[in-house]
FIVEX-910156 format. One record per residue (C-alpha): residue in three letters; x, y, z. Coordinates in steps of 0.1 Angstrom, whole numbers, padded with zeros to 4 digits, always signed. Layout:
N
ALAXYZ...
END
This chain:
440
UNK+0922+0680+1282UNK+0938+0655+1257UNK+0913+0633+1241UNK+0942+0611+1223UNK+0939+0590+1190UNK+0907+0585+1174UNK+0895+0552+1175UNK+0871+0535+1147UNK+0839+0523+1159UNK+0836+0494+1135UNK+0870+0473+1150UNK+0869+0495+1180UNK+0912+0500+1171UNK+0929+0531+1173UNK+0941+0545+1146UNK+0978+0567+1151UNK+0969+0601+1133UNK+1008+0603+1121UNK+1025+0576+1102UNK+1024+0544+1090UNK+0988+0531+1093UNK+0978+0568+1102UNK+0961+0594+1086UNK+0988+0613+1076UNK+1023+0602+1068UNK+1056+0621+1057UNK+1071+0623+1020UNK+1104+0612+1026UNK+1113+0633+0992UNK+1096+0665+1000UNK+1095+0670+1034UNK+1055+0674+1034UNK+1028+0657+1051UNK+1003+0640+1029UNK+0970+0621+1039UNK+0971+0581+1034UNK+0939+0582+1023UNK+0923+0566+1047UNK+0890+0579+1069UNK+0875+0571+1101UNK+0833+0577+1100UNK+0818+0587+1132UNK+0853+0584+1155UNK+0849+0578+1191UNK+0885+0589+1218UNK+0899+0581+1244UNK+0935+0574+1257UNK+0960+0553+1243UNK+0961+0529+1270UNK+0939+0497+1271UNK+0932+0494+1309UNK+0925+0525+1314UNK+0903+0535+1284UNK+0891+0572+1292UNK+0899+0612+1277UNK+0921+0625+1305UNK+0930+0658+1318UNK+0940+0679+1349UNK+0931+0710+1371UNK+0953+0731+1384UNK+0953+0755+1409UNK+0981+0788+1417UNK+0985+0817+1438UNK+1010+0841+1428UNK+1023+0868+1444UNK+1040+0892+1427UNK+1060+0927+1434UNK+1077+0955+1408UNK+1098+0986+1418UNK+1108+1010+1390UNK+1126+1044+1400UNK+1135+1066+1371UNK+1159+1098+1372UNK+1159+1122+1341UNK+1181+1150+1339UNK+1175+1178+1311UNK+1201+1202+1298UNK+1190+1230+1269UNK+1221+1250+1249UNK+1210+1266+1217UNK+1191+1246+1193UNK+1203+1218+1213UNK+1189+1194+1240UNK+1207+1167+1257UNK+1184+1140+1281UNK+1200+1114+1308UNK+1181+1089+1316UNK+1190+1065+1345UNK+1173+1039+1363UNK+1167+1005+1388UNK+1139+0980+1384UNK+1130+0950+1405UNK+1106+0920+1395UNK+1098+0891+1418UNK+1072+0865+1415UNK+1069+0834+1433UNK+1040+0811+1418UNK+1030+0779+1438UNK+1010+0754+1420UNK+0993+0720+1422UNK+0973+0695+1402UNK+0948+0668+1400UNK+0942+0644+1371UNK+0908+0639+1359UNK+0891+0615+1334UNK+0855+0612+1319UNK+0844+0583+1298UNK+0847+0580+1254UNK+0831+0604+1239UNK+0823+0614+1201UNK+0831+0645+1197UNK+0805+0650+1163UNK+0776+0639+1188UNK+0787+0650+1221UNK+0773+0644+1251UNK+0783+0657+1288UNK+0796+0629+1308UNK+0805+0629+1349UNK+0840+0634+1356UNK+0865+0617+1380UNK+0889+0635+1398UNK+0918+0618+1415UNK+0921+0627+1456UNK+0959+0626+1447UNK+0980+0650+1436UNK+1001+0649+1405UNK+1041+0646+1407UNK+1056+0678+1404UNK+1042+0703+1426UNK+1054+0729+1441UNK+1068+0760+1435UNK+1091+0783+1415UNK+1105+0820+1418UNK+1115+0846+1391UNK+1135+0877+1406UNK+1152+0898+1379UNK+1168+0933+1384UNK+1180+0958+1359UNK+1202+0987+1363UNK+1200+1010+1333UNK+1213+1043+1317UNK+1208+1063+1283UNK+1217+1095+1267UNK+1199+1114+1240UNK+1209+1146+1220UNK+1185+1163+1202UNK+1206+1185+1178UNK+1196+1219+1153UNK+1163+1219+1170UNK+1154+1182+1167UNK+1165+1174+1135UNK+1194+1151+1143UNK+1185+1130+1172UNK+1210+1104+1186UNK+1201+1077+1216UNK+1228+1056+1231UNK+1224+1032+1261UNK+1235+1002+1282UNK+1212+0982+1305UNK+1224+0955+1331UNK+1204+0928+1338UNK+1204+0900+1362UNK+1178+0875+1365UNK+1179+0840+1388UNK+1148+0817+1384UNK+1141+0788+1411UNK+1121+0759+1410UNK+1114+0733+1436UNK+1097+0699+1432UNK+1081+0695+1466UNK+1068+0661+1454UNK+1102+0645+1454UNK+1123+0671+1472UNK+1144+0685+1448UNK+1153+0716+1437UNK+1172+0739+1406UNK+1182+0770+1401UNK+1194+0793+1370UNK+1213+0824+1374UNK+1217+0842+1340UNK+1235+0881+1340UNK+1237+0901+1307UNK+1245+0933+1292UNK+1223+0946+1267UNK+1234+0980+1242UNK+1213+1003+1221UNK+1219+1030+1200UNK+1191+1048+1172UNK+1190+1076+1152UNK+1165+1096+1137UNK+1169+1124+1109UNK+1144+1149+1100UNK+1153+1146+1061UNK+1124+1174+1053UNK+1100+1193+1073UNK+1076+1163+1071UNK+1100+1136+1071UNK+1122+1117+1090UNK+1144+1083+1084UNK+1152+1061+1110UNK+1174+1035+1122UNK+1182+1016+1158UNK+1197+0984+1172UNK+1189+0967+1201UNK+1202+0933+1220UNK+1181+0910+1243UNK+1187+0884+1268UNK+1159+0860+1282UNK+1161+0831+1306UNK+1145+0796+1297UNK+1138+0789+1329UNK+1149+0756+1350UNK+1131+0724+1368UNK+1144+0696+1389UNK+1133+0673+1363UNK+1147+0681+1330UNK+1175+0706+1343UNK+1187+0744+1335UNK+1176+0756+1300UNK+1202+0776+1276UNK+1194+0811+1276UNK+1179+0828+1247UNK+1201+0859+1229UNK+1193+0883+1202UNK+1197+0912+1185UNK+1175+0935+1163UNK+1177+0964+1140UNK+1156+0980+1121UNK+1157+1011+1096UNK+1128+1030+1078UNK+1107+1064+1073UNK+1080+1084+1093UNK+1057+1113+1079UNK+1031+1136+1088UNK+1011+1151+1059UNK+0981+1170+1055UNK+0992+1197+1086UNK+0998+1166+1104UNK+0961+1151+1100UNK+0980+1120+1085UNK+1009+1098+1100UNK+1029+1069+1081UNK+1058+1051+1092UNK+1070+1024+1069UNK+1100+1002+1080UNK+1119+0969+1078UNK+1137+0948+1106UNK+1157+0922+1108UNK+1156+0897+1140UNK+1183+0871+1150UNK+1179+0846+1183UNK+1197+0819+1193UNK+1182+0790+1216UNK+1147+0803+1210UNK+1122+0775+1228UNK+1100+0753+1210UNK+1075+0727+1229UNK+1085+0694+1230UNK+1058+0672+1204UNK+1068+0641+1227UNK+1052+0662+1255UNK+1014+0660+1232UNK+1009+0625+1231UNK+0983+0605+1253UNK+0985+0595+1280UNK+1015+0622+1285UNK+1054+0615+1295UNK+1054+0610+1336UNK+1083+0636+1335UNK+1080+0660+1308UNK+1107+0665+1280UNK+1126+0695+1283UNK+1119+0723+1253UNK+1138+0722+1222UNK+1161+0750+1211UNK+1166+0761+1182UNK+1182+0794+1159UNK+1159+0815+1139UNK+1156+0847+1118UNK+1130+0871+1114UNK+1131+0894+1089UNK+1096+0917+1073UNK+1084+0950+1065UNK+1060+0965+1080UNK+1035+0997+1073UNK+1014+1016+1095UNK+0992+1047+1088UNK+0967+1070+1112UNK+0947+1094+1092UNK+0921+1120+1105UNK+0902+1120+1069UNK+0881+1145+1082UNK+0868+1158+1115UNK+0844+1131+1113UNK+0862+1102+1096UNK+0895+1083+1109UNK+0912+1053+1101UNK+0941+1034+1113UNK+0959+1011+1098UNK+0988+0982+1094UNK+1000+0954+1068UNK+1031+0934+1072UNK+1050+0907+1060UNK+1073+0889+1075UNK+1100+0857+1072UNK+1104+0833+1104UNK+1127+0805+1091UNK+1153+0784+1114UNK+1188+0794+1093UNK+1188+0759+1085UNK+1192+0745+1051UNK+1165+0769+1032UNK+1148+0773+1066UNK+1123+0758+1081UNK+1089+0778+1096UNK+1076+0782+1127UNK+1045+0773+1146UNK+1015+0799+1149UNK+1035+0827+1125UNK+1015+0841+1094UNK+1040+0858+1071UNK+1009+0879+1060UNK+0992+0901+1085UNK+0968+0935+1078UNK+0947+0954+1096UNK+0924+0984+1099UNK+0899+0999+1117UNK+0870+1033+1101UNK+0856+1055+1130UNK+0830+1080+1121UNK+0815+1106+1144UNK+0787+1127+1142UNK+0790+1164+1140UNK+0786+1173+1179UNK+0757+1201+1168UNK+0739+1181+1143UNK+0706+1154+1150UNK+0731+1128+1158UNK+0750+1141+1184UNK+0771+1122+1203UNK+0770+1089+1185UNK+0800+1074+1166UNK+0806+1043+1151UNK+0835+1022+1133UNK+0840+0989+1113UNK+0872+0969+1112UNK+0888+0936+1098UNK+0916+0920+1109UNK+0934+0893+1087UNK+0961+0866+1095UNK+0980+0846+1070UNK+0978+0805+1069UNK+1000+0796+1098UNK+1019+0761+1108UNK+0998+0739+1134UNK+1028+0723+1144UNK+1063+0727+1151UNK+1086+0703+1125UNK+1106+0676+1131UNK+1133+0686+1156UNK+1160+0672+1136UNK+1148+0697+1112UNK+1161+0676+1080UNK+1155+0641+1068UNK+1188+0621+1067UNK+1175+0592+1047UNK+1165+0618+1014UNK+1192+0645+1021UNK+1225+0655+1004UNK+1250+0678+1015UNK+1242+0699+0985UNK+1202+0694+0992UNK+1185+0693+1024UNK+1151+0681+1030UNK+1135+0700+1056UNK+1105+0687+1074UNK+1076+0699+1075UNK+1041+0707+1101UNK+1017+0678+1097UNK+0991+0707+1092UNK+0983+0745+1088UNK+0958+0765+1102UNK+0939+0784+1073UNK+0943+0822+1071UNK+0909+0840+1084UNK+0897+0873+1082UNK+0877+0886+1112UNK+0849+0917+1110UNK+0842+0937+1137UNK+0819+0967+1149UNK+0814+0992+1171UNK+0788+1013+1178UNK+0793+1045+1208UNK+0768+1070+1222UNK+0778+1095+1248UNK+0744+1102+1265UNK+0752+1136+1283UNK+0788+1144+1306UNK+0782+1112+1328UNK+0772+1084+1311UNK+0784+1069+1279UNK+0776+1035+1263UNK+0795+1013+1239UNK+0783+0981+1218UNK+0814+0960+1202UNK+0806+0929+1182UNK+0839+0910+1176UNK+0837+0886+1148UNK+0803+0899+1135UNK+0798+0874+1109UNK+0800+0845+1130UNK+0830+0833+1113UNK+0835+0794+1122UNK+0880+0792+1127UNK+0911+0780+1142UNK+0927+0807+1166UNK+0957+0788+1176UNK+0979+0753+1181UNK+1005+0736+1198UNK+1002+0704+1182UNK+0977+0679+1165UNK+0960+0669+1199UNK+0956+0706+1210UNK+0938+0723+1181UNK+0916+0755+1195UNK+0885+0768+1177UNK+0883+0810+1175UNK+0855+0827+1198UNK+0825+0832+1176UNK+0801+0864+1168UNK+0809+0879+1205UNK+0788+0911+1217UNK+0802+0932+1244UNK+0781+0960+1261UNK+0796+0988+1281UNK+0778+1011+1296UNK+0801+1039+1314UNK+0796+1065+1346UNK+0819+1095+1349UNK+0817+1114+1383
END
């Protein structure tokens, strides 16, 4: 649902949330979105249009069908200290989704004093429904030698893909279609440097489809490549693993919504996505440790770089270049007077993130030089959060087992996610989960 501008009770105007007049409005010198000062108390919604003043939204109903074949052959061959693995393959997916929907409305509301109104549903279906098709095949082969008794191990391999994506407007009787092929490499390597340590290195390239409508036409296809190099270990006879690494991620034509898409009442026929480049580049650490017999932890921080290769680079929306991690188990001694019980505590932590995808011309003309571009910027960021969990486990005797898990155990008020400044979406709260488990 899209509940639009907010509108101020006392001259019953709406007020636009970006620009001039707004609440927010862009430094034409920075790039950044600052707030105008002004403030709206007690703000009421509803669409943008005068004659037809309600919050508006839409149901929508599919039902997909979908098939997937995968037939693997591996042949082994053994000489020495040596080992040599072929892999070959075929896959098949196909999934054809039908869908329809209705527009609804309910009257202004206040969203600080809310109250449940009726809702109207429209007995006619929106433009635009039908149905579309995915079908993609893959034909794939790799070798791997395992040399002086795994300590030089090589992986090469090809894949062929072909995908072809359908759409049909059965509104207006139209119809596209995209037909994409590709061939995707990889290689790695991995060398045990000592008994309890091994460097690492691969490379991979991908191909996606951005799919195709009747409306807005065929959309470029997404390519990339990856590679990453690092270091594994096990330590303390193998009661501890650690892999530390850092990649590097290049795409071109990677999708973006449309903002023109968020505003109220919608576009009748969408805008198309927008494509842009971007890089990805971080390091990453994970670790597994049996402590003891009774203590375990896992664990993972990263940080990471998403930036267009524009100018200094601009971010992306809903990407934290800080994430972390981790997760304590502890389990009773199976003889002692809490047998069977076990229980962990765990936090996970995300990094501020942009609300909102930047301008798509990605620089401001009227304050940029050659030598100095001004990128813009989100309108807003969604605060970093930190999220406690628990879980409690008791394995009653051989058949039944039970299992409390309370996500978010303080009750932690945030914002999980965005795709723009009309569609803002508030994190589940303190969420218990009990399980209780039969084994025959």
């Amino acid at each position: 649902m899209s509940i639009g501008n907010p509108i101020d009770p006392v001259t019953g105007l709406q007020v636009p949330e970006v620009g001039a007049g707004g609440l927010v409005q862009q430094d034409p010198a920075t790039g950044n979105w600052v707030s105008t000062g002004r403030t709206i108390a007690d703000p009421t919604f509803n669409e943008a249009s005068p004659t037809n003043p309600f919050a508006s939204g839409s149901w929508g109903f599919q039902s997909r069908q979908y098939y997937n074949l995968q037939n693997d052959y591996s042949y082994e061959v053994k000489f020495g200290e040596h080992k040599s693995t072929t892999l070959a393959g075929y896959m098949v997916d196909y999934l054809k989704n039908p869908g329809i929907s209705y527009n609804f409305s309910v009257p202004n509301m206040n969203v600080t004093h809310f109250v449940l109104q009726p809702v109207t549903v429209s007995p006619t279906a929106n433009l635009g429904y039908g149905y579309s098709i995915n079908w993609d095949q893959q034909f794939y082969a790799s070798e791997q030698l395992a040399l002086f008794n795994d300590r030089v191990v090589l992986t090469g391999g090809i894949a062929h893909s072909d995908y072809r994506q359908f759409s049909r407007d059965e509104s207006r009787g139209t119809s596209s279609e995209n037909k994409v092929h590709a061939n995707l490499p990889m290689a790695s390597i991995v060398v045990k440097v000592l008994p309890n340590l091994a460097a690492f290195a691969d490379s991979t390239k991908q191909s996606q489809p951005n799919g195709t409508s009747p409306a807005t036409g065929t959309n470029p296809t997404t390519t990339g490549k990856q590679w990453e190099a690092g270091f594994r270990t096990q330590l303390l006879d193998k009661r501890l693993y650690a892999s530390l690494g850092y990649f590097e991620i290049n795409q071109n034509n990677f999708s973006i919504p449309n903002q023109a898409n968020a505003t109220v009442p919608p576009p009748v026929v969408p805008f198309p996505p927008i494509f842009t480049d971007r890089k990805v580049k971080g390091v990453e650490f994970e670790v597994t440790a049996a402590i003891t017999d009774n203590l375990s932890i896992v664990g993972n921080i990263a940080s990471i770089k998403a930036r267009t290769p524009l100018g200094g680079g601009q971010v992306f929306r809903g990407v934290a270049d800080k994430t972390s991690a981790a997760f304590v188990n502890y389990t009773f001694d199976k003889k002692g007077e809490f047998k069977g019980i076990s229980f962990g505590m765990g936090f996970d932590y995300v990094g501020k993130r942009a609300g909102d995808n930047p301008n798509p011309g990605g620089f401001i003309a009227s304050s940029s030089t050659p030598d100095h571009l001004v990128l813009g910027q989100p309108t807003f960021w969604l605060p970093a959060r930190t999220l406690v969990s628990l879980m409690v486990n008791y394995r009653i005797d051989k058949h039944w087992k039970t299992q409390l898990n309370i996500d978010n155990l303080f009750n932690k008020r945030y914002l999980a996610a965005s795709t723009s400044r009309n569609n803002v979406f508030p994190g589940t709260p303190i969420n218990p989960r009990l399980t209780v488990i039969y084994n025959f």
